[in-house]
C-alpha positions, 0 to 999 in steps of 0.5 A: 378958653382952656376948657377940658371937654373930654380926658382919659388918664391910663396912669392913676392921678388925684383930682386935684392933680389931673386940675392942675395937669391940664391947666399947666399943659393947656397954658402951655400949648396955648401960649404957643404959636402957629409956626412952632411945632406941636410937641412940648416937654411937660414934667416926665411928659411929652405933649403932642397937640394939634388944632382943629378949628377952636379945638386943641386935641392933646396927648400926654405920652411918655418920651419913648413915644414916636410924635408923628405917630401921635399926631396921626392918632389925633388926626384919625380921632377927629376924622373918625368924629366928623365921620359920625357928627358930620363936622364936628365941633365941641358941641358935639363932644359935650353932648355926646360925651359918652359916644366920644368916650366909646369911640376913644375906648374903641381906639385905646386900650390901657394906653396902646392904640389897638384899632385905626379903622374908622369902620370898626370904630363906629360899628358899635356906635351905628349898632346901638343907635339902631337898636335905640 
């Protein structure tokens, strides 16, 4: 249905305009086919998605960005949450929001990706879910 169930910005904008962001992007990719490629030019953005199931994985980057590069990322993100929630799925992402915000966190620092270990990712999840 278009809903945004997880986003993390690394450049400041307003709430209204992040709205309206997701909603132009989402109807974008959307109305796209299976046999098109997954990046799409949006304002002074590239968008890279991939599809899993009923969920779109999507990444706003500049244009010096390398796409395949970015789609491996979306694709160790997801391997790296079904590794935690089994196979998972957005229920999983809406109640356990925080957990996917960690391992994104673990992932991403200021806009660069700084860790692909699935391992190192989780550790800290596994770590406070011992301690709980």
């Amino acid at each position: 249905e278009g809903q945004t169930r997880l986003a993390q910005y690394y450049e400041h904008l307003s709430l209204d305009e992040r709205r309206a962001l997701e909603g132009e992007i989402v109807r974008k990719c959307l109305a796209r086919t299976d046999q098109q490629c997954s990046f799409v030019e949006h304002r002074n953005y590239k968008v890279v998605y991939r599809r899993y199931a009923s969920l779109f994985f999507l990444v706003g980057v500049d244009n010096d960005e390398n796409e395949l590069a970015i789609l491996e990322f979306i694709h160790l993100l997801v391997e790296t949450m079904d590794r935690h929630f089994g196979n998972v799925c957005e229920l999983d992402i809406m109640f356990h929001l925080e957990k996917v915000h960690f391992m994104l966190e673990e992932m991403v620092m200021n806009g660069c990706i700084v860790e692909t270990s699935k391992q190192n990712i989780l550790a800290p999840i596994q770590l406070m879910e011992k301690t709980s």
